[in-house]
N, C-alpha and C positions, 0 to 999 in steps of 0.2 A: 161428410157424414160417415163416408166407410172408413175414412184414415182414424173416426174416433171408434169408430168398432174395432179394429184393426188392435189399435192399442187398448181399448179394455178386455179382446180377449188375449192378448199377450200380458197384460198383467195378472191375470189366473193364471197362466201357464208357469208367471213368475211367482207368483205366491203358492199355488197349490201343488206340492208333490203328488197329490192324486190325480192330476189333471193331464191325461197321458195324448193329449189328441187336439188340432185346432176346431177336427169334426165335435169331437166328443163335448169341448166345452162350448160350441154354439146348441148343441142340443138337448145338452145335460144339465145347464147350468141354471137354476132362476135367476140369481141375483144377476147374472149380464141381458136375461130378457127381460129384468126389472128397470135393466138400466136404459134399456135402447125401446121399449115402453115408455117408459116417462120423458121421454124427449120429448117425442109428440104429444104428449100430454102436455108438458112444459110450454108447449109452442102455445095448446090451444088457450090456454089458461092467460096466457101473457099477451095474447091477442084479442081478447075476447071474448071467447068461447068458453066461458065456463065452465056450463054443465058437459058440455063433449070433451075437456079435458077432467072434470071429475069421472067423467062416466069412461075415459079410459084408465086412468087409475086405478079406477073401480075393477076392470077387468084384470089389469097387471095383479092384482092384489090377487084376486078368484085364481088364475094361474100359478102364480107365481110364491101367492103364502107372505108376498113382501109389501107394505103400508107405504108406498110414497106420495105425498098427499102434490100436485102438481102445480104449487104453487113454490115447492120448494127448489133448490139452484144446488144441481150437482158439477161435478166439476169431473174431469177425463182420469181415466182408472182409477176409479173409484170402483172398488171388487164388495161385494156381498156375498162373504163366506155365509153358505147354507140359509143363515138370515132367517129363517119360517118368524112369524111372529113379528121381527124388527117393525116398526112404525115411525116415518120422518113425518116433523110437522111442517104445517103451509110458509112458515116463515126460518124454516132451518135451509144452513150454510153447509156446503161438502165442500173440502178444498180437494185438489187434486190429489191420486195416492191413497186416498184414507182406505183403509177396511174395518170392514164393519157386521159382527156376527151374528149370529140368531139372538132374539129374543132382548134386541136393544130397542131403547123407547127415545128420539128427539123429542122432545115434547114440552110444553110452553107450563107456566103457571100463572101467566095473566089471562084475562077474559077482553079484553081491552080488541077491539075490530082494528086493522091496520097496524098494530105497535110491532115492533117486532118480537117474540114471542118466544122463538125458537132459537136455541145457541148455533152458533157457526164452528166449525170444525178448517180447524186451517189442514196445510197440506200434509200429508203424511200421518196422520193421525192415525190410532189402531184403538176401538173401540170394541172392547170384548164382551161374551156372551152373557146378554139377562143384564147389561150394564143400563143403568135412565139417568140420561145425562136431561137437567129440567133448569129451561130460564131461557133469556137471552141473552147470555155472555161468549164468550168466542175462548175457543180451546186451542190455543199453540200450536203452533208447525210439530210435528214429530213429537206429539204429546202423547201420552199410555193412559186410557181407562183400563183400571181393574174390572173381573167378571163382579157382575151385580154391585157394581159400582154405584151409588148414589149421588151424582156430581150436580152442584146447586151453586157454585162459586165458578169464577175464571181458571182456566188452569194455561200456566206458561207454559209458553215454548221449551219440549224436552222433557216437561217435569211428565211423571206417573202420576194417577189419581186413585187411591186404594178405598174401600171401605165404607159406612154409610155410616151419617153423611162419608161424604169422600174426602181423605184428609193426603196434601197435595206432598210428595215427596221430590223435592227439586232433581234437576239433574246435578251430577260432580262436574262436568265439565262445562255447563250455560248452555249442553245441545243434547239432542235428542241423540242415543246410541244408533237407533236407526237408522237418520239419515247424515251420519256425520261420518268426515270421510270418503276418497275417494268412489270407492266404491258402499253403496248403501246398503245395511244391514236389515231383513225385516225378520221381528219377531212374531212368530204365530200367537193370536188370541192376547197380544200384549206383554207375555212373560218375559221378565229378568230379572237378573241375579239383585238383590238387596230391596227387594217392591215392598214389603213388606215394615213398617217402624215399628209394629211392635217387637217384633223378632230383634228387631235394628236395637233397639232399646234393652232387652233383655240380654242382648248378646254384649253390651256396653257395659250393664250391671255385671253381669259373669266374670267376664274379664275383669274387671275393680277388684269384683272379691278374688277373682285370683291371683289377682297383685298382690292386695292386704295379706292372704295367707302364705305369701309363698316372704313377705317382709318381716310376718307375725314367725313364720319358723326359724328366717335367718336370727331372730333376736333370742329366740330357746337356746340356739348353739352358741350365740355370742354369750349368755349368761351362765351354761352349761358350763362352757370354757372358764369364765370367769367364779365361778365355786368352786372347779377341779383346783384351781390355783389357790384358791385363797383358803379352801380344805373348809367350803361353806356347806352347811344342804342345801338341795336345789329346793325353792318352794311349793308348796300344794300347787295342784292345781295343773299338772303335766298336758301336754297337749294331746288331744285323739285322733277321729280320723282326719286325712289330707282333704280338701275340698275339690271334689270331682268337675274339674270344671271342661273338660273335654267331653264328659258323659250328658254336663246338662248341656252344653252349646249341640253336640246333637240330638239332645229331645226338642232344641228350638228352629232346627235348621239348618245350623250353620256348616 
């Protein structure tokens, strides 16, 4: 039991640049007294005890601002940044590693007694703030929910999930940036570079046309040249301004 404290407050210390103390984060922190609460809760629920593993939940919650209902299966450093609000449901899955921020909802969309209900979160998952991931599907090792993400589908190993509904943007290399690699990258609140397809998308349009124009001008000069020779007029129609395409890729981001 203390080797799993041990290591969930060293994975705060690993994730959170604010977290300046071993003291500080056993005292400061809810989401680790969320976590080491619902153990015993976890116990009394899976032995029997129902109402005394709801009615300690029920307290972790009062304390702590954090919804883990005691029937759900968390797994070792599993960190809950700040979290006020978050709510795990009775049949949700934590793999190891995940973080997981305020105002995130696990939460079922059957009514069905015993089914499973709730999605599973493989390992390393980063579920960002006001995100509702809703169903019983399982979310990929090293998978990224966007903030107020709406995720209602499976999401693979690696892939980000942006947007509501949430529409799934694969990883380039079949792995999660995070945990790929010797040493494992973690991103805060889920950001990286390219999360975004519509950006992705516009930024693709951009570049085309500024292919097409920069093709469309080489063909002025080719035919420019070609009426200086043959002592032609050049026809109606001259070309105006250049297409700005450095100006729009950043009003899109890039």
């Amino acid at each position: 039991m203390f080797s799993k404290i041990r290591s969930d407050i060293q994975c705060i210390l690993d994730r959170d640049p604010a977290a300046r103390s071993t003291w500080e984060v056993i005292t400061c922190y809810p989401g680790l007294h969320a976590v080491i609460l619902h153990r015993p809760a976890h116990w009394f629920w899976t032995h029997g005890f129902k109402w005394l593993g709801r009615f300690t939940s029920h307290i972790s919650r009062f304390l702590t601002g954090i919804e883990i209902h005691p029937g759900a299966i968390i797994g070792e450093r599993v960190f809950f940044d700040h979290a006020m609000g978050t709510v795990v449901g009775e049949t949700a899955e934590i793999g190891d590693g995940c973080t997981i921020y305020q105002g995130v909802t696990l939460g079922g969309t059957s009514l069905y007694k015993g089914a499973k209900r709730h999605p599973t979160l493989g390992k390393d998952v980063v579920v960002s703030a006001g995100a509702k991931v809703l169903g019983g599907f399982e979310v990929g090792d090293g998978a990224k929910i966007g903030s107020n993400a709406v995720v209602i589908k499976p999401v693979p190993a690696g892939a980000t999930a942006v947007g509501i509904p949430a529409r799934i943007i694969q990883s380039k290399v079949g792995e999660s940036a995070d945990v790929a690699g010797a040493q494992p990258k973690f991103s805060a609140y889920g950001i990286t570079n390219e999360d975004d397809p519509v950006s992705q998308a516009l930024r693709g349009l951009i570049d085309s046309a500024s292919s097409q124009d920069q093709q469309i001008a080489r063909l002025w000069q080719a035919l420019e040249k070609i009426c200086q020779q043959q002592q032609m007029q050049m026809p109606e129609g001259e070309r105006g301004e250049c297409f700005e395409a450095e100006r729009l890729n950043q009003l899109v981001g890039k």
